[in-house]
mmCIF file as Biopython writes it, N, C-alpha, C and O atoms, coordinates in Angstrom:
data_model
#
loop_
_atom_site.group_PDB
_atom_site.id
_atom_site.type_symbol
_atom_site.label_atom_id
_atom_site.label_alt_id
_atom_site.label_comp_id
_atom_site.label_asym_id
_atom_site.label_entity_id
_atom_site.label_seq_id
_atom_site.pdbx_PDB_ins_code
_atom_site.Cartn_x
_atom_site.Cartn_y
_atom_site.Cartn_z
_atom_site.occupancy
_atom_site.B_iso_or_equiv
_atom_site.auth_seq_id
_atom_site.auth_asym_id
_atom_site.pdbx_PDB_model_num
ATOM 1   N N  . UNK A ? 1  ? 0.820   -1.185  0.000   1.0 0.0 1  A 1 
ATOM 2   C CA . UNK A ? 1  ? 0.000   0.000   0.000   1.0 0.0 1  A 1 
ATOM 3   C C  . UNK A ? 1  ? 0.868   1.254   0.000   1.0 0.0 1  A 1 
ATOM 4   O O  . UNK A ? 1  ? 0.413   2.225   -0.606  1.0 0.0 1  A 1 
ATOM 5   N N  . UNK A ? 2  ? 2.086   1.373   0.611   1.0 0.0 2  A 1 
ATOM 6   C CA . UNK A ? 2  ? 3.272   2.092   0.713   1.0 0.0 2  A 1 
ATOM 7   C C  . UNK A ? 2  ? 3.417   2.936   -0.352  1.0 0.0 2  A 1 
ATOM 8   O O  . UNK A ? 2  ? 3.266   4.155   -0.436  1.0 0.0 2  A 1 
ATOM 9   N N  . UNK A ? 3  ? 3.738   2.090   -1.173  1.0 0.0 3  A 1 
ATOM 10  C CA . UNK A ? 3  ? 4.323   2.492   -3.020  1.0 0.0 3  A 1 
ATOM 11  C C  . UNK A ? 3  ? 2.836   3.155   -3.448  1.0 0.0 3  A 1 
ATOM 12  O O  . UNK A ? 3  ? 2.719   4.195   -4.096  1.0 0.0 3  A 1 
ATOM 13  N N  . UNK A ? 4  ? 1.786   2.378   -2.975  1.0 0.0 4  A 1 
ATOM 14  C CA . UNK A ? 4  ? 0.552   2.833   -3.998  1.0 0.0 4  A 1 
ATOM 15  C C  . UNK A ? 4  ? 0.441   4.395   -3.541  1.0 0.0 4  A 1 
ATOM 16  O O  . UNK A ? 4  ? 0.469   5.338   -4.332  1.0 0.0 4  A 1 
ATOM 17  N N  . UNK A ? 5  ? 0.311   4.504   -2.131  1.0 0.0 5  A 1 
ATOM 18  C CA . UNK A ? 5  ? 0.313   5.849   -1.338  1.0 0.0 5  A 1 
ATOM 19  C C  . UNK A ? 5  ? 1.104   7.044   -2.318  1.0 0.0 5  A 1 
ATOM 20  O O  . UNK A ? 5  ? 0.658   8.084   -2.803  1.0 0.0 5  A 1 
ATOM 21  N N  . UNK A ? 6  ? 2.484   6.417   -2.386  1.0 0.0 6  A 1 
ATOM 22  C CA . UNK A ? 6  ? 3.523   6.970   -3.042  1.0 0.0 6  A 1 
ATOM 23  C C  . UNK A ? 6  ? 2.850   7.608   -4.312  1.0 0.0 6  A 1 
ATOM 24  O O  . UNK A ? 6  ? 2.638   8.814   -4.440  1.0 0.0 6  A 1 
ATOM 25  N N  . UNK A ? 7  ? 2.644   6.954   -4.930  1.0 0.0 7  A 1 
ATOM 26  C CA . UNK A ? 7  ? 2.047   6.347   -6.298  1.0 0.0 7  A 1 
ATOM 27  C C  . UNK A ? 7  ? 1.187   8.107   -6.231  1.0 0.0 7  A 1 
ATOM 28  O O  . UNK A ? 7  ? 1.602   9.103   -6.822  1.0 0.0 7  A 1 
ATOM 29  N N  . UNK A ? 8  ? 0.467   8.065   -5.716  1.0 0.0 8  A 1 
ATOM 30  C CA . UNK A ? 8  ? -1.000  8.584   -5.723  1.0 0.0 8  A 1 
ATOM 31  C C  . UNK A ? 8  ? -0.891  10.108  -5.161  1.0 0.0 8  A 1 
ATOM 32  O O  . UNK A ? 8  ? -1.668  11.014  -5.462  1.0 0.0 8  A 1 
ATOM 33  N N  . UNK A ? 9  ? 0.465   10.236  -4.096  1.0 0.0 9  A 1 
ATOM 34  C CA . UNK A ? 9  ? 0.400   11.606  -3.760  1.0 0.0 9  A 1 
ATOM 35  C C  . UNK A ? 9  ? 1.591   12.231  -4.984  1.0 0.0 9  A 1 
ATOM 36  O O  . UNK A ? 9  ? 1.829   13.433  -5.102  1.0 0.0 9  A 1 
ATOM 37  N N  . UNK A ? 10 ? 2.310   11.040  -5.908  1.0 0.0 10 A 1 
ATOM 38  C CA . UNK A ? 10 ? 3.379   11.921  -6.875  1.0 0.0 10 A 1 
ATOM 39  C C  . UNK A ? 10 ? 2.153   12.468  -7.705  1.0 0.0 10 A 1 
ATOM 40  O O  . UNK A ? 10 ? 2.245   13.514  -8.346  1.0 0.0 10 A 1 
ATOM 41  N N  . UNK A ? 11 ? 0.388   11.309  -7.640  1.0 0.0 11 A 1 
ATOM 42  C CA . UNK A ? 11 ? 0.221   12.499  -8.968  1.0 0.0 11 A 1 
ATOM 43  C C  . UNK A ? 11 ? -0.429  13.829  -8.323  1.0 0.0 11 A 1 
ATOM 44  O O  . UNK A ? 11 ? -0.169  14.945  -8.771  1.0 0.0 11 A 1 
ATOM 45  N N  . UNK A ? 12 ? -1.321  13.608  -7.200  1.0 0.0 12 A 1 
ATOM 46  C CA . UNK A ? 12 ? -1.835  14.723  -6.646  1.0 0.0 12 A 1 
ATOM 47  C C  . UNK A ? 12 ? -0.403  15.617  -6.949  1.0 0.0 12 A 1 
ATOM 48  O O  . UNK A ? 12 ? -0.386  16.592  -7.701  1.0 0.0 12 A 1 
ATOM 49  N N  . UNK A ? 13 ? 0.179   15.363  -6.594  1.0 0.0 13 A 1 
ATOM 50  C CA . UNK A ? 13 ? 1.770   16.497  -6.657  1.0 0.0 13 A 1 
ATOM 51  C C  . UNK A ? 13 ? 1.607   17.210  -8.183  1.0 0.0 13 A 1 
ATOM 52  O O  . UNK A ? 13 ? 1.379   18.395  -8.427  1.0 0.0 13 A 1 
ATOM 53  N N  . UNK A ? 14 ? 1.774   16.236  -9.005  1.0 0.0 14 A 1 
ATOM 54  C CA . UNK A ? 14 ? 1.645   16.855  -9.929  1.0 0.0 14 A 1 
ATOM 55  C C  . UNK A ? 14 ? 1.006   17.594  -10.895 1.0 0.0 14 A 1 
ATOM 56  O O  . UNK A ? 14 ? 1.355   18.488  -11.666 1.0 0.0 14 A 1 
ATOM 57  N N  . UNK A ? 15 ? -0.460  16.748  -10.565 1.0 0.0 15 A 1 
ATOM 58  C CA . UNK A ? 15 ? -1.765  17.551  -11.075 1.0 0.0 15 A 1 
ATOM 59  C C  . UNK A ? 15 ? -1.580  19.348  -10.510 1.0 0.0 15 A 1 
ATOM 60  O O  . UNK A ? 15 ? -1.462  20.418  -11.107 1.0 0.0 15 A 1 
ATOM 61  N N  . UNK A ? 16 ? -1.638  18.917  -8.998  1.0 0.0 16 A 1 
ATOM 62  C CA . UNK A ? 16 ? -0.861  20.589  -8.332  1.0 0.0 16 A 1 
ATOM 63  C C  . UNK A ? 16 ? -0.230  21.415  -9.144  1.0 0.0 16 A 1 
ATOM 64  O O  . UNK A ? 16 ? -0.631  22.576  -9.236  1.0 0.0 16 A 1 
ATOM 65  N N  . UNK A ? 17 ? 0.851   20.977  -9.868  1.0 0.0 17 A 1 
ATOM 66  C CA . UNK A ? 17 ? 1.592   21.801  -10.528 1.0 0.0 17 A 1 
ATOM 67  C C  . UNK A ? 17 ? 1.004   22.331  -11.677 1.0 0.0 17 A 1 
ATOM 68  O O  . UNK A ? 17 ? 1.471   23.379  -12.123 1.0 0.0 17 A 1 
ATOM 69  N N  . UNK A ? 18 ? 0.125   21.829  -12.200 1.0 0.0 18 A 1 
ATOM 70  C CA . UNK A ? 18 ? -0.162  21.778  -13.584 1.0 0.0 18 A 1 
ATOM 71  C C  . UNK A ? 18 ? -1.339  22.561  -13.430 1.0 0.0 18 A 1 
ATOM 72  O O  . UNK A ? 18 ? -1.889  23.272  -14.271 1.0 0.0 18 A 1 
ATOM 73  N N  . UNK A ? 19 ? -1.713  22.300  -12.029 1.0 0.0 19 A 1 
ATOM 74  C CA . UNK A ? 19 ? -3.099  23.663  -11.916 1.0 0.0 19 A 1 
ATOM 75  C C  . UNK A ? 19 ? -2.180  25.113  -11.148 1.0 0.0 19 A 1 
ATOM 76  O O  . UNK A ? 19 ? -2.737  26.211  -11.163 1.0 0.0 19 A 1 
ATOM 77  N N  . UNK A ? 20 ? -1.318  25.020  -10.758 1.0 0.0 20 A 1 
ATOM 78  C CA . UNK A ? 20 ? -0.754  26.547  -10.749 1.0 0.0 20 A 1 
ATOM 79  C C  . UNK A ? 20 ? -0.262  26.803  -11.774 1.0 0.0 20 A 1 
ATOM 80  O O  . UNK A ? 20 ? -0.191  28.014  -11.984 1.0 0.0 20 A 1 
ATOM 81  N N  . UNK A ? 21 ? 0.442   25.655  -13.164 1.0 0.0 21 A 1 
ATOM 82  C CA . UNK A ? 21 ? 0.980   26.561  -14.256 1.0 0.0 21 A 1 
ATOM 83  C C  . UNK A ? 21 ? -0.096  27.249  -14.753 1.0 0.0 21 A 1 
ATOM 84  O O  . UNK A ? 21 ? 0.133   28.421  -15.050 1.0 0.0 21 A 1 
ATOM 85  N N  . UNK A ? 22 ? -1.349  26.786  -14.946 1.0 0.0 22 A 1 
ATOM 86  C CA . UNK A ? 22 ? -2.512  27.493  -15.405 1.0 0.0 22 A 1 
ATOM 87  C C  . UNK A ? 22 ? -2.888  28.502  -14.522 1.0 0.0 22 A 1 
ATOM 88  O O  . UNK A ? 22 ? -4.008  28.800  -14.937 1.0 0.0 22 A 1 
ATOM 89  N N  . UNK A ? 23 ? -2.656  29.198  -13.585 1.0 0.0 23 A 1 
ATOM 90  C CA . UNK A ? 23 ? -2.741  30.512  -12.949 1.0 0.0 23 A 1 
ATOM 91  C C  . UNK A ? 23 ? -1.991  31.754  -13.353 1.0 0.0 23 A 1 
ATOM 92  O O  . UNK A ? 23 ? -2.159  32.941  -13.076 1.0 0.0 23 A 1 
ATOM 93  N N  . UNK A ? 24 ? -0.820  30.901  -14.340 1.0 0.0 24 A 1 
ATOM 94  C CA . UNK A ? 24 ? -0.215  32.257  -14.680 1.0 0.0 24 A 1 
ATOM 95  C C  . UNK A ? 24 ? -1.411  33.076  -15.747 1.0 0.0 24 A 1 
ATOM 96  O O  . UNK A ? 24 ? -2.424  32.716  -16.348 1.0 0.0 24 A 1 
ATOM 97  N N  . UNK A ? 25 ? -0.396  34.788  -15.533 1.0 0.0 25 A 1 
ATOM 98  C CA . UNK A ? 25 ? -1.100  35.492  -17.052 1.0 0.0 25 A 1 
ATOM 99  C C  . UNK A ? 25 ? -0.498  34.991  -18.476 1.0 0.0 25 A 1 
ATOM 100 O O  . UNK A ? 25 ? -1.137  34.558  -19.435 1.0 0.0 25 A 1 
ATOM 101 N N  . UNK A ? 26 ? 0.628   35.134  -18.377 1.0 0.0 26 A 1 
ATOM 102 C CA . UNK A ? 26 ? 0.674   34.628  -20.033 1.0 0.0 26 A 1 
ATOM 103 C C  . UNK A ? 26 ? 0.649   33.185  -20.113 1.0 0.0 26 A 1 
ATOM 104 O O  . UNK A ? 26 ? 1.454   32.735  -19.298 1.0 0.0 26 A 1 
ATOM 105 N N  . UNK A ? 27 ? -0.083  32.060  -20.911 1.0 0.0 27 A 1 
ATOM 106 C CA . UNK A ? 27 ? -0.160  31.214  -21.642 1.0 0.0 27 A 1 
ATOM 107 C C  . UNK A ? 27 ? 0.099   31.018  -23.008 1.0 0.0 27 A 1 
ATOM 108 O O  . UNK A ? 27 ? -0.110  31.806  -23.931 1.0 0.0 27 A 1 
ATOM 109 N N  . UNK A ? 28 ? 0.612   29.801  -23.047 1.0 0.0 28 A 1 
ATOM 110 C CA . UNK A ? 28 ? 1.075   29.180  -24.651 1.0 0.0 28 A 1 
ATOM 111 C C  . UNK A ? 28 ? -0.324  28.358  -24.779 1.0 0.0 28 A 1 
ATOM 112 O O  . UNK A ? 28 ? -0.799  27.663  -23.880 1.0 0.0 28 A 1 
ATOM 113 N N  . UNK A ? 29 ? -0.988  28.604  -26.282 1.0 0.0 29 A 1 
ATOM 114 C CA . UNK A ? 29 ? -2.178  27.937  -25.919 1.0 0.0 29 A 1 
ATOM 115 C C  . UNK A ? 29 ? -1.407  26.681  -26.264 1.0 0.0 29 A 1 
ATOM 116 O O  . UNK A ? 29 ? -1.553  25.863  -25.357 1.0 0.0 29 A 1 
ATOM 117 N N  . UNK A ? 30 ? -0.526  26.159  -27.389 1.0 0.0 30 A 1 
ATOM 118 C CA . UNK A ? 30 ? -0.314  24.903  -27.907 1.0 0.0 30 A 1 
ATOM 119 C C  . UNK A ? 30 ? 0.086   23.986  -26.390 1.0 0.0 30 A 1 
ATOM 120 O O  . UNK A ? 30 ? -0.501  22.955  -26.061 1.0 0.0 30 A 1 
ATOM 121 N N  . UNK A ? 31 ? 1.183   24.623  -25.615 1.0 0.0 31 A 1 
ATOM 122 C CA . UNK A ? 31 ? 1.455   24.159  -23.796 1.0 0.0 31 A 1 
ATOM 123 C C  . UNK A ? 31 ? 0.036   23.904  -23.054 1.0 0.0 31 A 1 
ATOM 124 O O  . UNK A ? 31 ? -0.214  23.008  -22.248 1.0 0.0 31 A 1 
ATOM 125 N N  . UNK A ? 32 ? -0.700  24.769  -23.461 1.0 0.0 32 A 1 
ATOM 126 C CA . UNK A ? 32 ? -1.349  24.812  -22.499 1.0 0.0 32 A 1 
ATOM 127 C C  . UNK A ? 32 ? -2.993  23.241  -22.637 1.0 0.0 32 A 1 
ATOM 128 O O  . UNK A ? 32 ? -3.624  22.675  -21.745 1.0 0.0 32 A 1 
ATOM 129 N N  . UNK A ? 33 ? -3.065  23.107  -24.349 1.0 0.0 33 A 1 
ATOM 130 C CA . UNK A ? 33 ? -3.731  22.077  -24.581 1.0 0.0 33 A 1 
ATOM 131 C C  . UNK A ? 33 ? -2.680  20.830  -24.202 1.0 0.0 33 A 1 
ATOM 132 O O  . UNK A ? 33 ? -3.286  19.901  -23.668 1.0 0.0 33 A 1 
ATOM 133 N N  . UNK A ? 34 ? -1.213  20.592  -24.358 1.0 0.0 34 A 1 
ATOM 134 C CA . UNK A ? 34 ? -1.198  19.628  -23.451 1.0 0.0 34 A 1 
ATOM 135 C C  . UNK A ? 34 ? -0.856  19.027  -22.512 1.0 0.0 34 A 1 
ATOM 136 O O  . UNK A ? 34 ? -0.602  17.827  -22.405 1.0 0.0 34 A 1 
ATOM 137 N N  . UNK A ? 35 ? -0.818  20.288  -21.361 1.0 0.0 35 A 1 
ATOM 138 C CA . UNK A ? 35 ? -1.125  20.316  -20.309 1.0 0.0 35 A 1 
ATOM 139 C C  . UNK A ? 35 ? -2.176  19.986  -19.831 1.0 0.0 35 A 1 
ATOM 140 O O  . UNK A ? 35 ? -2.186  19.338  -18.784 1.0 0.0 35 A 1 
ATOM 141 N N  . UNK A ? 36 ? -3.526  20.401  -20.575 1.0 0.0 36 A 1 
ATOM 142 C CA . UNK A ? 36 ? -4.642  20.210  -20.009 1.0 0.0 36 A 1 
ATOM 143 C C  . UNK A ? 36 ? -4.864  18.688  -20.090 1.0 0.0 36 A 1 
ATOM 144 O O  . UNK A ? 36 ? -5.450  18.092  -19.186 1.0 0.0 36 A 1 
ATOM 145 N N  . UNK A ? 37 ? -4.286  17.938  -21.414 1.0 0.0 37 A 1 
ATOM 146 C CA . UNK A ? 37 ? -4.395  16.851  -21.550 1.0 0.0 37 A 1 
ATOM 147 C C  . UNK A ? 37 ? -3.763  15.384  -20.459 1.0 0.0 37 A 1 
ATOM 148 O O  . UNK A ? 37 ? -4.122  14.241  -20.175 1.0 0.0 37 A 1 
ATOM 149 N N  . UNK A ? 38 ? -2.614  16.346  -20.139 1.0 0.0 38 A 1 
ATOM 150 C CA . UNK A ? 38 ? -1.831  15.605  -19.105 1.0 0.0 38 A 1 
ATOM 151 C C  . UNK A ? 38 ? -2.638  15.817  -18.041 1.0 0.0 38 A 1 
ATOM 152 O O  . UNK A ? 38 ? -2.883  14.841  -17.332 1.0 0.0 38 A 1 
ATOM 153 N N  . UNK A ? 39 ? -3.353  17.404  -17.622 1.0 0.0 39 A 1 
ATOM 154 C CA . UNK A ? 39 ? -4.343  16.460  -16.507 1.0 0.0 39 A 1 
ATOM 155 C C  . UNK A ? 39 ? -5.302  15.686  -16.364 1.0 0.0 39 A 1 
ATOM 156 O O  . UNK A ? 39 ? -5.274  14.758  -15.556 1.0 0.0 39 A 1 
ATOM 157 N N  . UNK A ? 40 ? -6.199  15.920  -17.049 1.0 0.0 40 A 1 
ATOM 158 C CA . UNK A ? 40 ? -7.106  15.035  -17.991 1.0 0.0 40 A 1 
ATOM 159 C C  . UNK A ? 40 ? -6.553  13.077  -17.449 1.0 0.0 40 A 1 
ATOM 160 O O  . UNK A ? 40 ? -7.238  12.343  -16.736 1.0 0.0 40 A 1 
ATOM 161 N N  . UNK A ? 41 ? -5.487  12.798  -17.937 1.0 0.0 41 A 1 
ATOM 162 C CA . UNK A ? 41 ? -5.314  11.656  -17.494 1.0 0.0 41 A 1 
ATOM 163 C C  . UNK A ? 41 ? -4.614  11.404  -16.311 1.0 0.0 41 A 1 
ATOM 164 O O  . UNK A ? 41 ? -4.611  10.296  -15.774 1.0 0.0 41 A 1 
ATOM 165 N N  . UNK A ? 42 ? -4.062  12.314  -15.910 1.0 0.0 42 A 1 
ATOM 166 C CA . UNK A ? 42 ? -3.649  12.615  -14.138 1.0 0.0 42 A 1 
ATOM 167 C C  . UNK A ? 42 ? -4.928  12.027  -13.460 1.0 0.0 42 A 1 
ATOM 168 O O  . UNK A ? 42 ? -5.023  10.929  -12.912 1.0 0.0 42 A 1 
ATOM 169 N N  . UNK A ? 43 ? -5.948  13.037  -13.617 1.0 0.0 43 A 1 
ATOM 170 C CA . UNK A ? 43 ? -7.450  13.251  -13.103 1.0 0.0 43 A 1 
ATOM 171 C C  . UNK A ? 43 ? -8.171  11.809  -12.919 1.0 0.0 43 A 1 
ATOM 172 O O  . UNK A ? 43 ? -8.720  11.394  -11.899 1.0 0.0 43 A 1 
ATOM 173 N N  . UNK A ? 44 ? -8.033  11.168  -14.135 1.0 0.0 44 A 1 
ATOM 174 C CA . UNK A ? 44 ? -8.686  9.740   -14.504 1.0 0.0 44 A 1 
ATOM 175 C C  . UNK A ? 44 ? -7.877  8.632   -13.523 1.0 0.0 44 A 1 
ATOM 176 O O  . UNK A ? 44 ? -8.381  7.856   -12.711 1.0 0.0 44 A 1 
ATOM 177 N N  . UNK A ? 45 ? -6.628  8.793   -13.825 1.0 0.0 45 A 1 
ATOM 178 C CA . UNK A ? 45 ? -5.536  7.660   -13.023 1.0 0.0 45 A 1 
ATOM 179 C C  . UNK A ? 45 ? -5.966  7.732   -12.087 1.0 0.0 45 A 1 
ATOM 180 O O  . UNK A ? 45 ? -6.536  6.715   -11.692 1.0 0.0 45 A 1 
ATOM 181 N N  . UNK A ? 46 ? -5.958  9.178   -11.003 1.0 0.0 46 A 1 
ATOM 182 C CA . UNK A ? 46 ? -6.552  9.178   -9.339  1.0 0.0 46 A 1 
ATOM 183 C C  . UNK A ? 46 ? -7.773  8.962   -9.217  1.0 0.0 46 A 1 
ATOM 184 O O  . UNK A ? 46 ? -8.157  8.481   -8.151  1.0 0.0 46 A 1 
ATOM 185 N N  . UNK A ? 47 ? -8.578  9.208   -10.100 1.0 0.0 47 A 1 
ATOM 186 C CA . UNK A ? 47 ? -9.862  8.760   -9.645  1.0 0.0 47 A 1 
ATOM 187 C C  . UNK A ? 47 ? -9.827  6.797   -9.836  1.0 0.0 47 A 1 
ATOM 188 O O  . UNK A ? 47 ? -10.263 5.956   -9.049  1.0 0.0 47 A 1 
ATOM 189 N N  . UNK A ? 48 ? -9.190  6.618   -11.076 1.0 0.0 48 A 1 
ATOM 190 C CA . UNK A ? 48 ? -9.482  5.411   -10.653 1.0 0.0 48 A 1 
ATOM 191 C C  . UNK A ? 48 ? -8.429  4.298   -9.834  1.0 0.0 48 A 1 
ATOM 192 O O  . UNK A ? 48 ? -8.356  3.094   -10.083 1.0 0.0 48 A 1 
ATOM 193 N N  . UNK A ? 49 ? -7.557  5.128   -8.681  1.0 0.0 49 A 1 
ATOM 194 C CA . UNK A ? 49 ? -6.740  4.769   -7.818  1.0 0.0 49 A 1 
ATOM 195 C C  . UNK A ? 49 ? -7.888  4.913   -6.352  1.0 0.0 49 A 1 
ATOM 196 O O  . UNK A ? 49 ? -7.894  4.114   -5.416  1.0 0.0 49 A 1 
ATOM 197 N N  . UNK A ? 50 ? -8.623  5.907   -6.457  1.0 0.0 50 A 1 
ATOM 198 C CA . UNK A ? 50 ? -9.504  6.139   -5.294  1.0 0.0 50 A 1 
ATOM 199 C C  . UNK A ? 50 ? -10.624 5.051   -5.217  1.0 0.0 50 A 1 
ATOM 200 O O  . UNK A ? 50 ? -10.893 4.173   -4.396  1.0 0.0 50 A 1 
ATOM 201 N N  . UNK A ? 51 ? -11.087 5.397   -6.221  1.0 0.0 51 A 1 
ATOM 202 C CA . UNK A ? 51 ? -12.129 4.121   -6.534  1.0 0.0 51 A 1 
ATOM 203 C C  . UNK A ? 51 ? -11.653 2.805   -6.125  1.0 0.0 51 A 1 
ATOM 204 O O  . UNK A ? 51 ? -12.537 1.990   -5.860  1.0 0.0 51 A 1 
ATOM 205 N N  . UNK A ? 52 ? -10.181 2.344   -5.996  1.0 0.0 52 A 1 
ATOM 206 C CA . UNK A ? 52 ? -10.101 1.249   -5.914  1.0 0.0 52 A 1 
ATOM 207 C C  . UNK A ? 52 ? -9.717  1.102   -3.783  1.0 0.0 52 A 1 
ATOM 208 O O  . UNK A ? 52 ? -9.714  0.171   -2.978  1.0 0.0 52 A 1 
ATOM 209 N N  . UNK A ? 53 ? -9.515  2.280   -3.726  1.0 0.0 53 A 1 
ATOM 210 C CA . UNK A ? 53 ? -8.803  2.401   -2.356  1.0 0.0 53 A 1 
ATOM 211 C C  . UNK A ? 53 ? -10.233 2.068   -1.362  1.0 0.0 53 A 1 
ATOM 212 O O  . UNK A ? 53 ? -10.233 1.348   -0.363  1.0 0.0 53 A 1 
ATOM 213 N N  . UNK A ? 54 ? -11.588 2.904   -2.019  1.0 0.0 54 A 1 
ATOM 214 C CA . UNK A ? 54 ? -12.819 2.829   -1.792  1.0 0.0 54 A 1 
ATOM 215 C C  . UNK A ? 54 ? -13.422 1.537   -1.631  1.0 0.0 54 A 1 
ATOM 216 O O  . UNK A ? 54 ? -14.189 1.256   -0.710  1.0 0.0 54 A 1 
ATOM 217 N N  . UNK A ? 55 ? -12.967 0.552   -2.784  1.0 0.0 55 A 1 
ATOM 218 C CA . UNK A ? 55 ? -13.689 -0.981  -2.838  1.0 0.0 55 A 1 
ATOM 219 C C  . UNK A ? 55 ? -13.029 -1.230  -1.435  1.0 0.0 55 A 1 
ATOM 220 O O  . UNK A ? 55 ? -13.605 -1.609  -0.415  1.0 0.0 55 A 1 
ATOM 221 N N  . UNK A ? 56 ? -11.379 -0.866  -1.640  1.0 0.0 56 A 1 
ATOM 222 C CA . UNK A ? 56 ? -10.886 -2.042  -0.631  1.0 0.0 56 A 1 
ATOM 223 C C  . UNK A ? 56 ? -11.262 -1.827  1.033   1.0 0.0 56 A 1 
ATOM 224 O O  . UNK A ? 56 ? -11.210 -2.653  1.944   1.0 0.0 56 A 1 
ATOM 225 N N  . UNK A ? 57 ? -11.633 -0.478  1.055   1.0 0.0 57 A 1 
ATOM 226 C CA . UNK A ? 57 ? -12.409 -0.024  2.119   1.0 0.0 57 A 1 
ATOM 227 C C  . UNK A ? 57 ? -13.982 -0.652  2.652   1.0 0.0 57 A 1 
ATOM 228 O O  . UNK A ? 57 ? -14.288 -0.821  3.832   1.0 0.0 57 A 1 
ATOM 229 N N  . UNK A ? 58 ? -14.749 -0.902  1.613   1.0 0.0 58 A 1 
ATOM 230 C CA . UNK A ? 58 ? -16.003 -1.587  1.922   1.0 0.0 58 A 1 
ATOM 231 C C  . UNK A ? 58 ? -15.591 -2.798  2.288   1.0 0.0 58 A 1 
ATOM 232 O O  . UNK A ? 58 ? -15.681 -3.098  3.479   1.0 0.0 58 A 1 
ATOM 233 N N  . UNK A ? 59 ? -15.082 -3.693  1.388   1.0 0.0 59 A 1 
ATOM 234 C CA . UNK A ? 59 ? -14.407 -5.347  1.766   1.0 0.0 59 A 1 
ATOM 235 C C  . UNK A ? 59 ? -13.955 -4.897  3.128   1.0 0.0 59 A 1 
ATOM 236 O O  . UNK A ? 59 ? -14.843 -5.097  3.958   1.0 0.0 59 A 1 
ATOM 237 N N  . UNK A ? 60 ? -13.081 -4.461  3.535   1.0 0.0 60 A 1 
ATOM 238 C CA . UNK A ? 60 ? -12.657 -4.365  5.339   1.0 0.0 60 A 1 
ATOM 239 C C  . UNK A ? 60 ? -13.633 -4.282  6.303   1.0 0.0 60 A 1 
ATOM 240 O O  . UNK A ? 60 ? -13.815 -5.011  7.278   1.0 0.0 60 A 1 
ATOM 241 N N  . UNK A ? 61 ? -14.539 -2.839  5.743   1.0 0.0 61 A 1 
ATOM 242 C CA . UNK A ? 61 ? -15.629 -3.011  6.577   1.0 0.0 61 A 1 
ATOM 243 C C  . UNK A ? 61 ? -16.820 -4.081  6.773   1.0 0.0 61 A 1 
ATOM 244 O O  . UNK A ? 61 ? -17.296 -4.351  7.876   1.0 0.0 61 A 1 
ATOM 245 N N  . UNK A ? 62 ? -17.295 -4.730  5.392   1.0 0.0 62 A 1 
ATOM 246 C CA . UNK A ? 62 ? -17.698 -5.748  5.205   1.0 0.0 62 A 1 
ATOM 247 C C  . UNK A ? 62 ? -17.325 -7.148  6.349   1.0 0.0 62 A 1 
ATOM 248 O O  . UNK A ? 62 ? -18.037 -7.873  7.043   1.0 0.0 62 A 1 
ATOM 249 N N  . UNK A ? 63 ? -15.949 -7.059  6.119   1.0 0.0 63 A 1 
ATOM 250 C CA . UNK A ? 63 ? -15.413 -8.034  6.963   1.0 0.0 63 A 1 
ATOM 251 C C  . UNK A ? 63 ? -15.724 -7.899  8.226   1.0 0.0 63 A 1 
ATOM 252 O O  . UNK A ? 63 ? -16.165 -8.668  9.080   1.0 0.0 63 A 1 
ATOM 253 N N  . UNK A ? 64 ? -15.349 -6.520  8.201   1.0 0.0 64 A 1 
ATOM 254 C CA . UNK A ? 64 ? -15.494 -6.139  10.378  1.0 0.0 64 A 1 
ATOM 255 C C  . UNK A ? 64 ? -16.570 -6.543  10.671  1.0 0.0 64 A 1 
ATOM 256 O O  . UNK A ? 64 ? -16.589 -7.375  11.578  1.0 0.0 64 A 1 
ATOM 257 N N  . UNK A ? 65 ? -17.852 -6.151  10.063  1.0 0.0 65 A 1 
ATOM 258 C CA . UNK A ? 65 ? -19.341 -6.334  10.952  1.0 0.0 65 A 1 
ATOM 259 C C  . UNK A ? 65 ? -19.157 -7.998  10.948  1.0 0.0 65 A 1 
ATOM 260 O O  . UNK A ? 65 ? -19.257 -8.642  11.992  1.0 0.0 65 A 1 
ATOM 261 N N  . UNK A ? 66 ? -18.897 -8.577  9.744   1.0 0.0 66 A 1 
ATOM 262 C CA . UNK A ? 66 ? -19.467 -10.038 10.086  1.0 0.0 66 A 1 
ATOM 263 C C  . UNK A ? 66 ? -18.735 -10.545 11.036  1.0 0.0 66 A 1 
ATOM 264 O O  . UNK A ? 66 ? -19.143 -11.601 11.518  1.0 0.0 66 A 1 
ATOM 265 N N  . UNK A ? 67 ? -17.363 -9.906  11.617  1.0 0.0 67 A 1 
ATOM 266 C CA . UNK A ? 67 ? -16.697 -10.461 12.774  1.0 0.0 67 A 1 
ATOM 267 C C  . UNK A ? 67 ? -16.735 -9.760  14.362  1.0 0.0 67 A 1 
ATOM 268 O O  . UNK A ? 67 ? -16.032 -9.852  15.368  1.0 0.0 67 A 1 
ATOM 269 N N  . UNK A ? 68 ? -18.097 -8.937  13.934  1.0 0.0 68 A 1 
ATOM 270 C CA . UNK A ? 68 ? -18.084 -8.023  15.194  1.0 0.0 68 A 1 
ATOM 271 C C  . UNK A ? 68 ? -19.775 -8.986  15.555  1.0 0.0 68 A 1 
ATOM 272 O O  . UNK A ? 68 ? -20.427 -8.730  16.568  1.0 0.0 68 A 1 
#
């Protein structure tokens, strides 16, 4: 889970970056479409890293009640 953690705050890290380069005033639009694109699949990867962090969260809890 270590690495995945890892995994998951390099992209939050990086999505970060990629939403302050878009705060500046001047923009390159050609940079800036693919940038947007790189978050775009930043965005998708974490969501579907959460989603999975989520399943493995119900299965635990799942487990707990039937052993409580």
């Amino acid at each position: 889970m270590s690495n995945s953690k890892n995994n998951l705050t390099q992209k939050l890290s990086e999505l970060e970056k990629l939403l302050e380069w878009f705060e500046q005033d001047d923009l390159d639009i050609e940079q800036a479409l693919e940038k947007y694109e790189k978050g775009q699949e930043l965005a998708g990867s974490i969501r579907e890293q959460l989603s999975s962090i989520e399943n493995k969260i119900t299965v635990l809890e799942k487990r707990f009640d039937k052993e409580s």
